[in-house]
ChimeraX commands (.cxc) that place a marker at each C-alpha (Angstrom):
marker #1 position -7.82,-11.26,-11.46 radius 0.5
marker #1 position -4.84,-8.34,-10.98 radius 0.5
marker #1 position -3.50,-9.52,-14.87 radius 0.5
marker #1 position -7.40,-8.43,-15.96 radius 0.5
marker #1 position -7.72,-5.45,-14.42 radius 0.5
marker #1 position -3.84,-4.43,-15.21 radius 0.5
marker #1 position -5.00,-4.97,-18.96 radius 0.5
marker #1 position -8.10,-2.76,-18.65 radius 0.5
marker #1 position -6.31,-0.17,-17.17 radius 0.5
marker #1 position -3.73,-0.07,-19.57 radius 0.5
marker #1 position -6.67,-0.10,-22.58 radius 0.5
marker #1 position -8.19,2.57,-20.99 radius 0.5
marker #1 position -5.04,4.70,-20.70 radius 0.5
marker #1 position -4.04,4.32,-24.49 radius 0.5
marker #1 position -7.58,5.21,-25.39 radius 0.5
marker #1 position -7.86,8.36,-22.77 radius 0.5
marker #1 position -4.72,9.57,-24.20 radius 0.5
marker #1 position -5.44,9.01,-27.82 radius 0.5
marker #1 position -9.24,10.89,-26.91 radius 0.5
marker #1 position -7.37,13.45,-25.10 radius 0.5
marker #1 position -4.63,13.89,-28.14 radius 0.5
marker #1 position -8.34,14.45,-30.85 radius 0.5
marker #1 position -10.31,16.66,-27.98 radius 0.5
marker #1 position -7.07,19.14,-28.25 radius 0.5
marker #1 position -6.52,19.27,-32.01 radius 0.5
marker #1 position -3.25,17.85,-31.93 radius 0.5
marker #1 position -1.96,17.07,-35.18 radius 0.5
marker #1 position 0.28,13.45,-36.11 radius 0.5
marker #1 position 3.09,14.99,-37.47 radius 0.5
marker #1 position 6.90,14.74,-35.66 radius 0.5
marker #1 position 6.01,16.44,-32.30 radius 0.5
marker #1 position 3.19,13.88,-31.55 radius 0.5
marker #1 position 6.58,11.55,-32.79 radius 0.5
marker #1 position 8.89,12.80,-30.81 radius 0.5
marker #1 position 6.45,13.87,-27.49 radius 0.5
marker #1 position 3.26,11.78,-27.47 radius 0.5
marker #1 position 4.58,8.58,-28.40 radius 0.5
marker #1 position 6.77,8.56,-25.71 radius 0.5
marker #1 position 4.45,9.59,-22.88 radius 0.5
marker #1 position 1.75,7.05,-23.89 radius 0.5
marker #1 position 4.52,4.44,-23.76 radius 0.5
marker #1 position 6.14,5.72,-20.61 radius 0.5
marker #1 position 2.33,5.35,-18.68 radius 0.5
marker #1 position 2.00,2.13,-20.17 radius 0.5
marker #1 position 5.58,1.04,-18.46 radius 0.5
marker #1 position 4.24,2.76,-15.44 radius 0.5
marker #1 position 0.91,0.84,-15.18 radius 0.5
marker #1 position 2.83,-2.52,-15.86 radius 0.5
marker #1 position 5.15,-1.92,-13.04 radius 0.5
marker #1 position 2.79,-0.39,-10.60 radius 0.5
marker #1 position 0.91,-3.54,-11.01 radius 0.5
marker #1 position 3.36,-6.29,-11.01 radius 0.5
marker #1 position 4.44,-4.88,-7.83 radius 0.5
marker #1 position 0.85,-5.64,-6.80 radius 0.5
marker #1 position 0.53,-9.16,-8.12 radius 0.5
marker #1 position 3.94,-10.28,-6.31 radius 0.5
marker #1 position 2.59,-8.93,-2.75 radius 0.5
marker link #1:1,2 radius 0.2
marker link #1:2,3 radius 0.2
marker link #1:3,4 radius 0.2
marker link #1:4,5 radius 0.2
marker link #1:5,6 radius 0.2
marker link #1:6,7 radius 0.2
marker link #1:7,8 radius 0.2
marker link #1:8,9 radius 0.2
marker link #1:9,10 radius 0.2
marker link #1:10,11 radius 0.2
marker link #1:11,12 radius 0.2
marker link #1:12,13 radius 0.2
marker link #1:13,14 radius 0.2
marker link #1:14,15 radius 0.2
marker link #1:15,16 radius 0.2
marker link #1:16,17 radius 0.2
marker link #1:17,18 radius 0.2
marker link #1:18,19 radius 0.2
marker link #1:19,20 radius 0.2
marker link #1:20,21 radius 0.2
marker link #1:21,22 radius 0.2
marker link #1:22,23 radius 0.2
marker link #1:23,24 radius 0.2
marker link #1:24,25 radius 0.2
marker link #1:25,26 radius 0.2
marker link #1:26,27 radius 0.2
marker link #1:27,28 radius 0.2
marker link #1:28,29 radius 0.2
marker link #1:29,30 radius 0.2
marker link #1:30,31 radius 0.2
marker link #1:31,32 radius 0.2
marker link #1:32,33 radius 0.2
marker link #1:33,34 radius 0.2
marker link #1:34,35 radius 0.2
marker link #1:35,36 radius 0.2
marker link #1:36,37 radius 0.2
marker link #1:37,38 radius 0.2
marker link #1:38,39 radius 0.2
marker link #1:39,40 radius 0.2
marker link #1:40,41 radius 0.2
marker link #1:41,42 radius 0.2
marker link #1:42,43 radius 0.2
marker link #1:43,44 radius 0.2
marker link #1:44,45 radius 0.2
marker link #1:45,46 radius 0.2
marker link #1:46,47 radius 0.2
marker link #1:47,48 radius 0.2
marker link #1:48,49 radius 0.2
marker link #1:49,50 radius 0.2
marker link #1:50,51 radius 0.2
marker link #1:51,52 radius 0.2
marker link #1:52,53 radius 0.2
marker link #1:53,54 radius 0.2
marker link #1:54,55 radius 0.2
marker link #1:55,56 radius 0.2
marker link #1:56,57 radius 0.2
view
């Protein structure tokens, strides 16, 4: 049941922020690169942890 909802979650966080990244105009070019890419993966790494730590309790 957690693994489900940890997978929705983290779908719904990589489409929020890619909605998010059109709603402000901001362009793919080497900032998004060097910036956005690494936030998107850092919440990802966040949500996964945040909910392991869930499953094992």
């Amino acid at each position: 049941m957690w693994t489900l909802v940890k997978y929705i979650t983290i779908i719904i966080w990589v489409v929020l922020f890619s909605y998010l990244r059109e709603a402000f105009g901001v362009s793919k070019n080497i900032y998004y690169i060097i910036i956005g890419f690494p936030l998107l993966l850092g919440g990802v790494l966040l949500l996964d942890y945040l909910f392991e730590k869930k499953i094992k309790t």
